[in-house]
N, C-alpha and C positions, 0 to 999 in steps of 0.2 A: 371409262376405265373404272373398274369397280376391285374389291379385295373382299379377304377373308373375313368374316367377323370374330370381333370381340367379344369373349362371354364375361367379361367382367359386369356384375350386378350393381346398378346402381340406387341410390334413396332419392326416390322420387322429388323431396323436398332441397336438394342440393344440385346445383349446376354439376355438370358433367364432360367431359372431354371427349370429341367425337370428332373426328375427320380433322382436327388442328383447328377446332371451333369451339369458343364454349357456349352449350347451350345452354339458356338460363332457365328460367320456371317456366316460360310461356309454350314452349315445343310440348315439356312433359305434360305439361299442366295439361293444355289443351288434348291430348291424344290422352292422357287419362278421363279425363272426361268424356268422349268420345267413346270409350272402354266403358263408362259405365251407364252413358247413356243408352250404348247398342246391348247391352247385359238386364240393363235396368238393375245395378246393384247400389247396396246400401253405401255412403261415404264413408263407410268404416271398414270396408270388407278389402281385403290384401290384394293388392295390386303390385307384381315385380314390372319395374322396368331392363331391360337389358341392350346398351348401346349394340349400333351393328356396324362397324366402320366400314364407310365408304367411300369414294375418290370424292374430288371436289365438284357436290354439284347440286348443292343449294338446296338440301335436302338433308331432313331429322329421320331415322331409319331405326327403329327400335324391335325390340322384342317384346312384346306384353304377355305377363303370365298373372290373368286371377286366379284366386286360391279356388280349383273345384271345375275350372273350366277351359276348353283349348288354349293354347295359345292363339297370339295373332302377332301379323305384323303389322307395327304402325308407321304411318308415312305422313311424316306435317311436311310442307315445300316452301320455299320465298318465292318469289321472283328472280333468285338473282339468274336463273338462265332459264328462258322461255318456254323453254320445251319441260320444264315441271309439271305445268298447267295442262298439260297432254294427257300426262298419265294415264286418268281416270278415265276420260274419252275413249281413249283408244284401246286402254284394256277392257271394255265394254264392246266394244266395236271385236275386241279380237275372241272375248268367250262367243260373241252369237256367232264367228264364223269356226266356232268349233276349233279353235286353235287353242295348246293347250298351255294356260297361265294362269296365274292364281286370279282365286276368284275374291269380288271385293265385296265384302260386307256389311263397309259401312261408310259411308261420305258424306262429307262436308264442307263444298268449295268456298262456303262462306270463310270456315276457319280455315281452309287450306291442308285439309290433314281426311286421312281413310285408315281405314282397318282393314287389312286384308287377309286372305288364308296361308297363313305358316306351311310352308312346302320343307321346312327344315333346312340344312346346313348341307346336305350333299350335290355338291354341283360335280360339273365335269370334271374340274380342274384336280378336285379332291381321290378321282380317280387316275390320275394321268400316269401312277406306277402299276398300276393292274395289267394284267395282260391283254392283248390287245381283245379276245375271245371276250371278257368281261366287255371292253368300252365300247364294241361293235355296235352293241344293238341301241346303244345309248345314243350314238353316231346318229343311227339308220332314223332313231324318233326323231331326234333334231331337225335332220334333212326333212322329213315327212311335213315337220311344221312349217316350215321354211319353203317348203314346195305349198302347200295349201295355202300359207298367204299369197304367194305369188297371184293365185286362183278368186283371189277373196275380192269382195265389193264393196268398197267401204260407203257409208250413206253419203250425198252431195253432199249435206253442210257437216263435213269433218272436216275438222283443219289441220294439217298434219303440217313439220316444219317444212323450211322450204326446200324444192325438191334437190337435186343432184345435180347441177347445172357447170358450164364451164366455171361458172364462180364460184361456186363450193368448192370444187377441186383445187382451182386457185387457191383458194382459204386455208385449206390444206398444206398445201405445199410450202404456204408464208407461215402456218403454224410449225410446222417442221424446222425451218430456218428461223424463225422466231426466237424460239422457245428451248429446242435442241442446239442448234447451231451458235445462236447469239447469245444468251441468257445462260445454258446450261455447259458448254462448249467454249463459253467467253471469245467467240471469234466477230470479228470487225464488220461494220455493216457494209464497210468497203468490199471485204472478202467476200459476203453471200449476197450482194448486190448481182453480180455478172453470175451467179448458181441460180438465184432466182429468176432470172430473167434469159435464162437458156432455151434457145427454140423447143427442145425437145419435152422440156414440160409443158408448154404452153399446148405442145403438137396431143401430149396426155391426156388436158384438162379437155380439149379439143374434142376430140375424141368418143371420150367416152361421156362427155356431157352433152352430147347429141342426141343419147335415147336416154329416158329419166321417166319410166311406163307404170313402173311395179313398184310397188311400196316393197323398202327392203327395212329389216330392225335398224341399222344405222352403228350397233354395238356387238353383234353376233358373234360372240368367243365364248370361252370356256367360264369363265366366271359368270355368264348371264344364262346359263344354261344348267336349272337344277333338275336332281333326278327325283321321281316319286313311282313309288309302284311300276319300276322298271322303264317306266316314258320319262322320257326331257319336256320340261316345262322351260317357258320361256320370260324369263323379267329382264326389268330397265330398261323398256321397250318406247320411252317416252319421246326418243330423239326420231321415231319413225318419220320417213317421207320416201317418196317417191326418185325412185334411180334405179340402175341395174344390179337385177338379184347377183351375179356374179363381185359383186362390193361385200354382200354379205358371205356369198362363199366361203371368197378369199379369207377373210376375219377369221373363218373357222382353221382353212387351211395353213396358213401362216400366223396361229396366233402365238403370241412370242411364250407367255405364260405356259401351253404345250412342247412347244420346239418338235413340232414334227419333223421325221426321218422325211427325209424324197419318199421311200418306200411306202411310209404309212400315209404322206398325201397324195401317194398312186391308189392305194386302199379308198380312200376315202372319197376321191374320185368314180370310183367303180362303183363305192357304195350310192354316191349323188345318180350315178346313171342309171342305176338298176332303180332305184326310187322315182325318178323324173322320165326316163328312158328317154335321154339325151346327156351328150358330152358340151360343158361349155368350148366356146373359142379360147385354144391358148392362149392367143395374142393379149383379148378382152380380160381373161383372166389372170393374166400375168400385169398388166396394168392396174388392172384394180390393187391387186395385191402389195404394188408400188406403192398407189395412193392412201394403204388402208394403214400400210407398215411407217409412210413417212408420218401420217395422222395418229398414231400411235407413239410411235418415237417424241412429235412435239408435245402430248400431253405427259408422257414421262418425263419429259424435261421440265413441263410448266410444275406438274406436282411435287417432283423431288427438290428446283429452286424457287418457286413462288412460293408453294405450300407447307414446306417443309416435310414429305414425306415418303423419307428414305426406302422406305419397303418398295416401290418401281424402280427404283437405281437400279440393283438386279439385273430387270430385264432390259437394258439400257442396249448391253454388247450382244443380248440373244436377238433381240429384232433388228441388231445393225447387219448383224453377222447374215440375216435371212434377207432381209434388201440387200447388200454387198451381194448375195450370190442369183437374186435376181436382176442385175439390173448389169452383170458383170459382162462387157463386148455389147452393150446396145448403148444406143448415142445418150439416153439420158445419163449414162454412168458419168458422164465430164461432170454433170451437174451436183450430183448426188456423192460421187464417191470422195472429194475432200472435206467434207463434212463427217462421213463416216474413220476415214482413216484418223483422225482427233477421238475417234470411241474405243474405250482402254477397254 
């Protein structure tokens, strides 16, 4: 889960405020250097830093402007979640199969930090009040990427996370109840003991972590999807692995940040088939969308009360409101639906 950026400028010699973290000299320090190692500029020559705030995920996410030359954007990463380490891999793996995402210019796994190409500020989301005529074709780039990876070969020794299995799904579903239900929700572990443990999710995880074939983004909504020269580029692609493309669909379908009408994810549908020239399975489709929405919901949970950051509370009631209407006369609703009637 990613957000808007911040354009507040900051002096590179002064800790800074970012995601509910403070970053000290070493994030800046090092991705400046970096900046002028790949420039080859003199230590005295103007370098702007510019925080970019992002959800929680172990990543320094900057704007770099020297005085005379492009921008870029810089990326130092921890350890603290695995899939950081991907990154660079995989965005490499994704330009040679002609997918389109920014290009990296300059890396160093030693220090943990790249330079890569500033695609600017304009994502989907930023368009979500245009008419629909404007966001079509926006649509139609995205699906096109989205379809080519499906297509794509990635080399043997790539290591992507792990794939989409009944236990992920599983993970999911306890992140939901975790994080939404118990944590943000303040409900008993007694109460979502017998919700977790309902056939009908199990029959979910089941399910659809029987085929896990295609590398799907893992994140694919409107805030990872920026515009440049009329095409959708694709970032924060790190969490990639193997599972069904209809995981990544759904995301776009149901993502809470949009709130699509029914109508326009009949649109959008039409648009996937005339790209793909196939219709997903309802069923498969409507499942995913379950698991993508309940996976959604626990990380708004985790970030609004672990992280402290209010700005997903928001969409707390839009993606309950969009599960409540998927899940409304099928057996998993026993499971799902007293957790959501507690969403104000």
């Amino acid at each position: 889960m990613s957000r808007q950026p911040e354009n507040t400028k900051t002096k590179i010699s002064k800790p800074y405020q970012l995601s509910h973290q403070i970053l000290y000299v070493m994030p800046t320090d090092t991705l400046l250097t970096a900046t002028r190692t790949h420039l080859d500029l003199d230590p005295m020559h103007s370098v702007i830093i510019e925080p970019i705030k992002k959800g929680g995920s172990g990543r320094t996410i900057v704007r770099i402007k020297p005085e005379g030359y492009a921008t870029y954007i810089g990326i130092y990463y921890t350890m603290e979640r695995a899939d950081n380490a991907n990154y660079l891999p995989v965005s490499k793996f994704l330009k040679k199969a002609r997918i389109n995402v920014p290009e990296v210019l300059y890396d160093n796994i030693g220090r943990r930090c790249a330079l890569i190409e500033d695609l600017g500020d304009t994502d989907l989301l930023s368009l979500k009040d245009e008419p629909w005529e404007v966001r079509e074709p926006i649509y139609r780039s995205a699906f096109e990427q989205l379809d080519k990876l499906f297509y794509s070969r990635p080399p043997k020794d790539l290591e992507f996370q792990p794939p989409f299995d009944p236990e992920l799904y599983k993970w999911e579903q306890d992140y939901f109840f975790d994080n939404l239900a118990e944590i943000y929700l303040r409900m008993s572990a007694g109460e979502t003991t017998p919700l977790r443990d309902h056939p009908a999710l199990a029959e979910i995880a089941q399910q659809l972590g029987a085929s896990a074939r295609h590398l799907v983004h893992r994140d694919f909504q409107s805030q990872n999807i920026i515009i440049k020269d009329g095409e959708a580029y694709l970032i924060d692609f790190q969490g990639m692995r193997r599972g069904r493309q209809e995981y990544d669909l759904a995301s776009l379908l149901y993502d809470p940040y949009m709130n699509h009408s029914a109508e326009e994810r009949e649109k959008l549908l039409d648009i996937w088939e005339d790209v793909t020239e196939e219709r997903p399975l309802p069923d498969i489709l409507e499942k995913c969308a379950i698991q993508r929405l309940m996976q959604a919901l626990g990380a708004y949970g985790n970030l609004v009360s672990n992280k402290g950051d209010e700005w997903f509370e928001q969409y707390i009631p839009v993606a309950a409101k969009l599960l409540g209407e998927l899940i409304e006369g099928k057996p998993v609703e026993a499971a799902i639906k007293p957790v959501l009637d507690l969403v104000k």
